[in-house]
VEXBADO-800349 format. One record per atom (N, C-alpha, C, O): residue number from 0; residue in three letters; x, y, z. Coordinates in nm, 2 decimals, padded with zeros to 4 digits. Example, Ala and Ser with C-alpha at 12.3 -4.5 7.8 and 13.67 -1.06 7.14 Angstrom:
<nugus>
+-----+---------+--------+--------+--------+
: num : residuo :      X :      Y :      Z :
+-----+---------+--------+--------+--------+
:   0 :     ALA :  01.32 : -00.57 :  00.78 :
:   0 :     ALA :  01.23 : -00.45 :  00.78 :
:   0 :     ALA :  01.32 : -00.33 :  00.78 :
:   0 :     ALA :  01.42 : -00.33 :  00.85 :
:   1 :     SER :  01.28 : -00.22 :  00.71 :
:   1 :     SER :  01.37 : -00.11 :  00.71 :
:   1 :     SER :  01.29 :  00.00 :  00.79 :
:   1 :     SER :  01.34 :  00.11 :  00.80 :
+-----+---------+--------+--------+--------+
</nugus>
This chain:
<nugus>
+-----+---------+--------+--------+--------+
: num : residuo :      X :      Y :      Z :
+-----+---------+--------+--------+--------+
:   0 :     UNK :  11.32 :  12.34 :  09.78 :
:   0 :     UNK :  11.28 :  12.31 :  09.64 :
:   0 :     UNK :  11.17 :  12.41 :  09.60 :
:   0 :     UNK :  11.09 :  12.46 :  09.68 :
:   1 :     UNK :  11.18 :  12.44 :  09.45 :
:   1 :     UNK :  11.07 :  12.53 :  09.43 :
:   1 :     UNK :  11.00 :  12.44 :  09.34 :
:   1 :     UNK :  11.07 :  12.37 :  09.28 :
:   2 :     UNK :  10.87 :  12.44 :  09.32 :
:   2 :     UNK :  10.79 :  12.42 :  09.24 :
:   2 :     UNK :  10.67 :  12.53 :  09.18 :
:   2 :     UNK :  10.61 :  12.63 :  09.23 :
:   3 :     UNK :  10.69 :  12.45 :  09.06 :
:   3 :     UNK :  10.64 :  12.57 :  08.92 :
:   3 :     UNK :  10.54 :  12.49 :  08.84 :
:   3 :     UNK :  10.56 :  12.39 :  08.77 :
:   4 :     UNK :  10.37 :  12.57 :  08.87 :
:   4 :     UNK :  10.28 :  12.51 :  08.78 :
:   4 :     UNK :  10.30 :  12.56 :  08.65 :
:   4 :     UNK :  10.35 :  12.67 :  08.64 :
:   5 :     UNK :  10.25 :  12.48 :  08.55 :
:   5 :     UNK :  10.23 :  12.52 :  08.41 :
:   5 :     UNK :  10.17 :  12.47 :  08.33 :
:   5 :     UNK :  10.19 :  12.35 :  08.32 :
:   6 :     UNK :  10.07 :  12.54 :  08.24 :
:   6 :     UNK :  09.98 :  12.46 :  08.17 :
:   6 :     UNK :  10.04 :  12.46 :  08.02 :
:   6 :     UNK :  10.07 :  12.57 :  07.97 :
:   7 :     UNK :  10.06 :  12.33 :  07.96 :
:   7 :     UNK :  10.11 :  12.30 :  07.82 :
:   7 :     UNK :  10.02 :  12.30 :  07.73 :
:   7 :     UNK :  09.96 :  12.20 :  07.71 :
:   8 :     UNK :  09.99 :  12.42 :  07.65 :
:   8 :     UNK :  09.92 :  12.39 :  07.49 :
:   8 :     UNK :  09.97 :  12.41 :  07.39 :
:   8 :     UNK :  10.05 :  12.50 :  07.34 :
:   9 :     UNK :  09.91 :  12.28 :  07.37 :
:   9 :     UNK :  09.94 :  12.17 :  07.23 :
:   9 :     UNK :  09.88 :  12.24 :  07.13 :
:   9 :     UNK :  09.78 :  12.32 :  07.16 :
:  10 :     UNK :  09.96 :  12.21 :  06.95 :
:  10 :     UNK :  09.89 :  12.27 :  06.84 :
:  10 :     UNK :  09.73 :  12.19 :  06.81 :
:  10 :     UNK :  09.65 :  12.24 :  06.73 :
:  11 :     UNK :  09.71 :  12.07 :  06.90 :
:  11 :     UNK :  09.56 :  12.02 :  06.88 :
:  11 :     UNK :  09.46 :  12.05 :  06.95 :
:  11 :     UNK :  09.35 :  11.99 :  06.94 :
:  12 :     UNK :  09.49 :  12.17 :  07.02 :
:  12 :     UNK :  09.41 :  12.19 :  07.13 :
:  12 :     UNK :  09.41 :  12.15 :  07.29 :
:  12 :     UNK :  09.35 :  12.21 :  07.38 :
:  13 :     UNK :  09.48 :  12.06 :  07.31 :
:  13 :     UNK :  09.43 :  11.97 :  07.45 :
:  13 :     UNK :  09.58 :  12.10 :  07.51 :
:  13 :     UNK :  09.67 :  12.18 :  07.47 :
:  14 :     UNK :  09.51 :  12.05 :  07.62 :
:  14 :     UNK :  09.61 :  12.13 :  07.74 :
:  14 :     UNK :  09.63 :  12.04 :  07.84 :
:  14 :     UNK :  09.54 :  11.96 :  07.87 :
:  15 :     UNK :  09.79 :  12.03 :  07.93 :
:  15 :     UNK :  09.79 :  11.97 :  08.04 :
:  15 :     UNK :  09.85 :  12.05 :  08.09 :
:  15 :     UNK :  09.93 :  12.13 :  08.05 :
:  16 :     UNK :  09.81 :  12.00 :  08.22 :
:  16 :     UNK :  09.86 :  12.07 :  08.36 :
:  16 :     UNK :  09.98 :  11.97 :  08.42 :
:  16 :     UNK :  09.98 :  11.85 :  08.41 :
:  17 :     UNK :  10.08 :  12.05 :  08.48 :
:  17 :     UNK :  10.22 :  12.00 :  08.47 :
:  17 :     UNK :  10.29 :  12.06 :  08.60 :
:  17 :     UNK :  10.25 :  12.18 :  08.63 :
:  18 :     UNK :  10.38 :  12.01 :  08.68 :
:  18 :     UNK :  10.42 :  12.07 :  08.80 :
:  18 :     UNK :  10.58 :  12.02 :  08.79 :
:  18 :     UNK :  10.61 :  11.90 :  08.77 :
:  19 :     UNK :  10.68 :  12.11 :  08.81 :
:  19 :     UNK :  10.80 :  12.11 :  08.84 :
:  19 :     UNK :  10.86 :  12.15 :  08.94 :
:  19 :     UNK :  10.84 :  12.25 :  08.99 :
:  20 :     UNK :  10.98 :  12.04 :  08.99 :
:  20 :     UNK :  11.02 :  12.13 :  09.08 :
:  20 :     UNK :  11.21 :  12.13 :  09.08 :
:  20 :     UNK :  11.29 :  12.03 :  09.06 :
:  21 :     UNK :  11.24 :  12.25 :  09.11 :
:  21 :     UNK :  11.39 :  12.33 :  09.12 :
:  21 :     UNK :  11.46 :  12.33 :  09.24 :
:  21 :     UNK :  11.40 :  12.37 :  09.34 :
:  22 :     UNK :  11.61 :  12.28 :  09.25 :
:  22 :     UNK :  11.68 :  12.32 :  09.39 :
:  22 :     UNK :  11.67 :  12.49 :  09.37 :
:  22 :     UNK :  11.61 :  12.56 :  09.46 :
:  23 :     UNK :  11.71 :  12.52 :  09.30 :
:  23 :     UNK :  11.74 :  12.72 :  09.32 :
:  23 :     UNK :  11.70 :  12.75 :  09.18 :
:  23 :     UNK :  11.68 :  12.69 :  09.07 :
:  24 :     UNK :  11.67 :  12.86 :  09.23 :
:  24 :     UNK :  11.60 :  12.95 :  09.12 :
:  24 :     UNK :  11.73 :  12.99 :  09.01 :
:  24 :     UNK :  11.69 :  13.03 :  08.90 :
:  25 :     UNK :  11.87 :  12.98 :  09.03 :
:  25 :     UNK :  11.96 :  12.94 :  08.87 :
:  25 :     UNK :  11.93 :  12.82 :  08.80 :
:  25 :     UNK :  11.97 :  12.81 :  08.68 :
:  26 :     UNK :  11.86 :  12.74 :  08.86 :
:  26 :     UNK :  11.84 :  12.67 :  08.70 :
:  26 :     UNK :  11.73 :  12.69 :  08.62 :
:  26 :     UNK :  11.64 :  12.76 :  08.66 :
:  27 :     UNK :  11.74 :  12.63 :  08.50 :
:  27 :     UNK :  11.68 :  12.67 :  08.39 :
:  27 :     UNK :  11.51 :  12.59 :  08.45 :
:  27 :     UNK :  11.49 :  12.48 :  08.50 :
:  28 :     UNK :  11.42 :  12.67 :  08.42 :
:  28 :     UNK :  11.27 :  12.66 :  08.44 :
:  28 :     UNK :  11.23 :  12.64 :  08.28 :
:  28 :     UNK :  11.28 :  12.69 :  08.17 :
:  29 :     UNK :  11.11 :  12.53 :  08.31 :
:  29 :     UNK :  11.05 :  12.49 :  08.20 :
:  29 :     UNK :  11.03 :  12.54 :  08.07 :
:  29 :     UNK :  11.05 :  12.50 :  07.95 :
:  30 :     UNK :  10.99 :  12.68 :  08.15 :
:  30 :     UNK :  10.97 :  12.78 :  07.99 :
:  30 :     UNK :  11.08 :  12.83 :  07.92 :
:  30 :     UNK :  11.08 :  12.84 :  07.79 :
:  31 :     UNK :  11.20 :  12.86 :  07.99 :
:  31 :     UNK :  11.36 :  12.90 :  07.96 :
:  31 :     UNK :  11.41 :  12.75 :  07.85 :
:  31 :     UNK :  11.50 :  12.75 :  07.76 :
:  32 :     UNK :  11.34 :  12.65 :  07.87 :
:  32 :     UNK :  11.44 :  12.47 :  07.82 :
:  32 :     UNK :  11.32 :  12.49 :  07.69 :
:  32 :     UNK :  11.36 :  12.45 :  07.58 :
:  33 :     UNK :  11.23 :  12.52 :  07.68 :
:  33 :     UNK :  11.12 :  12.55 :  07.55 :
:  33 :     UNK :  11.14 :  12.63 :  07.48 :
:  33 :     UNK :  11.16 :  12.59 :  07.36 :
:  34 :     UNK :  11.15 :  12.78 :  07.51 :
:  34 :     UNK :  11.22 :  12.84 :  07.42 :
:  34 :     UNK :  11.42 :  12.81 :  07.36 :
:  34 :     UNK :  11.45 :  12.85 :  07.24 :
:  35 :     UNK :  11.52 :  12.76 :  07.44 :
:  35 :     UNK :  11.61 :  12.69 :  07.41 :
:  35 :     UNK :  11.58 :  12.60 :  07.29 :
:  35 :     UNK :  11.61 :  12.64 :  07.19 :
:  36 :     UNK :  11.54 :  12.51 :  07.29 :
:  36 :     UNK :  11.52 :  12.42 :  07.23 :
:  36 :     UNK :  11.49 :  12.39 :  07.11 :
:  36 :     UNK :  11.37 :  12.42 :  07.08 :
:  37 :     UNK :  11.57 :  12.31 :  07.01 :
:  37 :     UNK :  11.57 :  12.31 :  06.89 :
:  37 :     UNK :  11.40 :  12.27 :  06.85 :
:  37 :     UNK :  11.33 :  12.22 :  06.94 :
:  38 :     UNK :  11.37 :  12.28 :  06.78 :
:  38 :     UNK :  11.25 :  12.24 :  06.70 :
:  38 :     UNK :  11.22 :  12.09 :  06.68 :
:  38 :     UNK :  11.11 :  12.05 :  06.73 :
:  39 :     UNK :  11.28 :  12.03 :  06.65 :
:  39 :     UNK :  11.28 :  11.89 :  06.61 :
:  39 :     UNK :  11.33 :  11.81 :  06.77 :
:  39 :     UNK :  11.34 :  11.69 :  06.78 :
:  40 :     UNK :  11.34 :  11.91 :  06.88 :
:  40 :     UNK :  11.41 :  11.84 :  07.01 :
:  40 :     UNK :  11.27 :  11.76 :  07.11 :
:  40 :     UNK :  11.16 :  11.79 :  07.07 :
:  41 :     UNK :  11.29 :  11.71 :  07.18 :
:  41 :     UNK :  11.22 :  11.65 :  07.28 :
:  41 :     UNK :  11.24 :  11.71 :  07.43 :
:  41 :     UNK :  11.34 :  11.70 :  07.51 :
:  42 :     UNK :  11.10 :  11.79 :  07.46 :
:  42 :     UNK :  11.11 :  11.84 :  07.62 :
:  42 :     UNK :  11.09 :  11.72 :  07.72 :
:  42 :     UNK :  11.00 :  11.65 :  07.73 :
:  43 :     UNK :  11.20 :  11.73 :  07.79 :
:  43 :     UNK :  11.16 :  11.63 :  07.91 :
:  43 :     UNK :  11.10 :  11.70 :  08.01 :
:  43 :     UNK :  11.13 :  11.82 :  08.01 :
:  44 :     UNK :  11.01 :  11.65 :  08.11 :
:  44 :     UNK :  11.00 :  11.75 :  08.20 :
:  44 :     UNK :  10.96 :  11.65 :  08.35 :
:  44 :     UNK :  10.91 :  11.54 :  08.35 :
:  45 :     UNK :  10.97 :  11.72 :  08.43 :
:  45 :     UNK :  10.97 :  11.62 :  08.55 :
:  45 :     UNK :  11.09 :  11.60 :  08.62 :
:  45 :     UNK :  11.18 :  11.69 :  08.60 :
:  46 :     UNK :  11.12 :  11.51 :  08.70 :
:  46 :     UNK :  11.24 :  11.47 :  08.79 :
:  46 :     UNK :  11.26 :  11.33 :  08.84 :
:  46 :     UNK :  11.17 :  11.26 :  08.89 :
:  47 :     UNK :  11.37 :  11.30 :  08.82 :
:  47 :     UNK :  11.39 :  11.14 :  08.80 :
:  47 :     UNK :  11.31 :  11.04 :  08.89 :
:  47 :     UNK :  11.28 :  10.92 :  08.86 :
:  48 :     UNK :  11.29 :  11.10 :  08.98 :
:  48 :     UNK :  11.22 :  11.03 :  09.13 :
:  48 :     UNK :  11.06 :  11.08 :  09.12 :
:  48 :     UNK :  11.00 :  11.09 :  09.23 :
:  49 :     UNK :  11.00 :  11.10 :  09.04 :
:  49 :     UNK :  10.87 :  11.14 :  08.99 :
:  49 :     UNK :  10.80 :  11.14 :  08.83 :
:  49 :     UNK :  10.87 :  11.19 :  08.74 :
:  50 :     UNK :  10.70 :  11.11 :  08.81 :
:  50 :     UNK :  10.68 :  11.12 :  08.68 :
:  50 :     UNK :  10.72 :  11.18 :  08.62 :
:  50 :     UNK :  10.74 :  11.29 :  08.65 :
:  51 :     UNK :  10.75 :  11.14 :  08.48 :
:  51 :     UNK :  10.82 :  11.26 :  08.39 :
:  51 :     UNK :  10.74 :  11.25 :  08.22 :
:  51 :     UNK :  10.71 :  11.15 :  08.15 :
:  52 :     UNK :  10.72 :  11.36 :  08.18 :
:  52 :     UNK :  10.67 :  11.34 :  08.00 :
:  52 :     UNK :  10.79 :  11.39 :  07.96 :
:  52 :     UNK :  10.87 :  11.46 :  08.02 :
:  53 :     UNK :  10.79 :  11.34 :  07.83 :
:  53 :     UNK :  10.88 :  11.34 :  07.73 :
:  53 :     UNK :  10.76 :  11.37 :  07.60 :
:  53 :     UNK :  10.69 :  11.28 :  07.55 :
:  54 :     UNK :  10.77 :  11.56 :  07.56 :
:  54 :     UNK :  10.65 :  11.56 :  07.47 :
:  54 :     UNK :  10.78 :  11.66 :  07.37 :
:  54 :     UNK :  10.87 :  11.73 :  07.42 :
:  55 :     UNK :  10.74 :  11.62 :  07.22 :
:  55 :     UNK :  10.83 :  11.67 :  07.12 :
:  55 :     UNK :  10.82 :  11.82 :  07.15 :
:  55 :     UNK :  10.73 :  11.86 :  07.23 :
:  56 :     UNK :  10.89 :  11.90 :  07.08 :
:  56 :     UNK :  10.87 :  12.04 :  07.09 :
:  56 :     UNK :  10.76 :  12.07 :  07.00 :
:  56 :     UNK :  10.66 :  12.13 :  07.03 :
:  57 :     UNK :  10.78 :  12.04 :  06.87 :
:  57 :     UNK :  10.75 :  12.12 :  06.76 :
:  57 :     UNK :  10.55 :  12.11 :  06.80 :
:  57 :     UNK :  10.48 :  12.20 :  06.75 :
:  58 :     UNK :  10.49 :  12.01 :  06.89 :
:  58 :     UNK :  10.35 :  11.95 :  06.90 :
:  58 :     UNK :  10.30 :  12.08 :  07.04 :
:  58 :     UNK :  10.19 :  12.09 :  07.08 :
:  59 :     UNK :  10.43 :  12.18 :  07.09 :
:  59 :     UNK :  10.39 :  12.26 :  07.14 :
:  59 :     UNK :  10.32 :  12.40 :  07.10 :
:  59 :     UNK :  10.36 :  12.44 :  06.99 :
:  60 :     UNK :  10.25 :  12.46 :  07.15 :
:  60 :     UNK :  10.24 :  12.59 :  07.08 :
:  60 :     UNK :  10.25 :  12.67 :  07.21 :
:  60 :     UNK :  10.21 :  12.78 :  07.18 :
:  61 :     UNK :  10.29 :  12.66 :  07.29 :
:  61 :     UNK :  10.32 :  12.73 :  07.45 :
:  61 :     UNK :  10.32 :  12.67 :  07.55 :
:  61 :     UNK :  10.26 :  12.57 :  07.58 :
:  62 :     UNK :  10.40 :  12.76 :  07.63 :
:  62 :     UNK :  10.37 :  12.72 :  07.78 :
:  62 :     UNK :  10.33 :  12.85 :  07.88 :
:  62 :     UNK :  10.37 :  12.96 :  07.86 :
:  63 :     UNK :  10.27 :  12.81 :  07.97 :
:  63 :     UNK :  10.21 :  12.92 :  08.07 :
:  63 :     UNK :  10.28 :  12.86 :  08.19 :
:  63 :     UNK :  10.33 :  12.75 :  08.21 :
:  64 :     UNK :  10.28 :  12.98 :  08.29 :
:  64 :     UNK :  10.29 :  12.96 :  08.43 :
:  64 :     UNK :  10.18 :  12.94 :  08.47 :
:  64 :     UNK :  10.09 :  12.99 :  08.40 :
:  65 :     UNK :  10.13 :  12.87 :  08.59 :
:  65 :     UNK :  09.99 :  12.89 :  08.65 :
:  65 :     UNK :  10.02 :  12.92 :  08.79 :
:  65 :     UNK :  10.10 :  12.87 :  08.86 :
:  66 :     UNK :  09.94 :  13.04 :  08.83 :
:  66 :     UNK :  10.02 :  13.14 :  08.98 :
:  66 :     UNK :  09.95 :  13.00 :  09.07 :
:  66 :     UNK :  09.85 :  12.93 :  09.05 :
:  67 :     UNK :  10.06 :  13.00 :  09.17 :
:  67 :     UNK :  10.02 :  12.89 :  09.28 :
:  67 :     UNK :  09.92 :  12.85 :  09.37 :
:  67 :     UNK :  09.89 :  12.74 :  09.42 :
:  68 :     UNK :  09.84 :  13.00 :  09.37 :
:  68 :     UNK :  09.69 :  12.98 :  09.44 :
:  68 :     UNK :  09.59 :  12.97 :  09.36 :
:  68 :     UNK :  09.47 :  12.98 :  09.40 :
:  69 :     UNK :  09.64 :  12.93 :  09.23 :
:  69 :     UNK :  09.51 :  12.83 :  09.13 :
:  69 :     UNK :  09.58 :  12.68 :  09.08 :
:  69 :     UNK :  09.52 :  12.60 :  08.99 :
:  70 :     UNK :  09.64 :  12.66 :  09.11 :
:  70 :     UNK :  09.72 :  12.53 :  09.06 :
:  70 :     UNK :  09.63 :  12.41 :  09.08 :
:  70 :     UNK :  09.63 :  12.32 :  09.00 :
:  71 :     UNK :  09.55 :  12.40 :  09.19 :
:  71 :     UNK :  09.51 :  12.32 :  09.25 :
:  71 :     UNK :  09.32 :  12.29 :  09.17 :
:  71 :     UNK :  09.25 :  12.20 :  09.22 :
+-----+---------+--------+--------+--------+
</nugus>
């Protein structure tokens, strides 16, 4: 499994920190399902067997990668 930090900022300022994780690097990664994604859509993010947010798109204003040896 791969896991992928990322920090989410919001058009209000706040930021959260967020961790995903992938069987193979073909599927679609967090940032690839944000830019997809309609305007008016809902990012899910997470995995069924672990917490998950459900934050609207349009309340995003980006997403970052965070390199693995600062995640923590």
């Amino acid at each position: 499994m791969i896991v992928t930090y990322y920090r989410i900022h919001f058009m209000n300022g706040e930021v959260l920190n967020v961790c995903e994780g992938r069987e193979d690097e073909d599927c679609a990664d967090l940032i690839d399902r944000f830019y997809e994604a309609l305007p008016e859509g809902v990012l899910q993010i997470g995995q069924e067997d672990m917490p998950q947010y459900f934050i609207p798109v349009d309340n995003i204003l980006y997403i970052s990668r965070i390199p693995e040896d600062c995640a923590e």
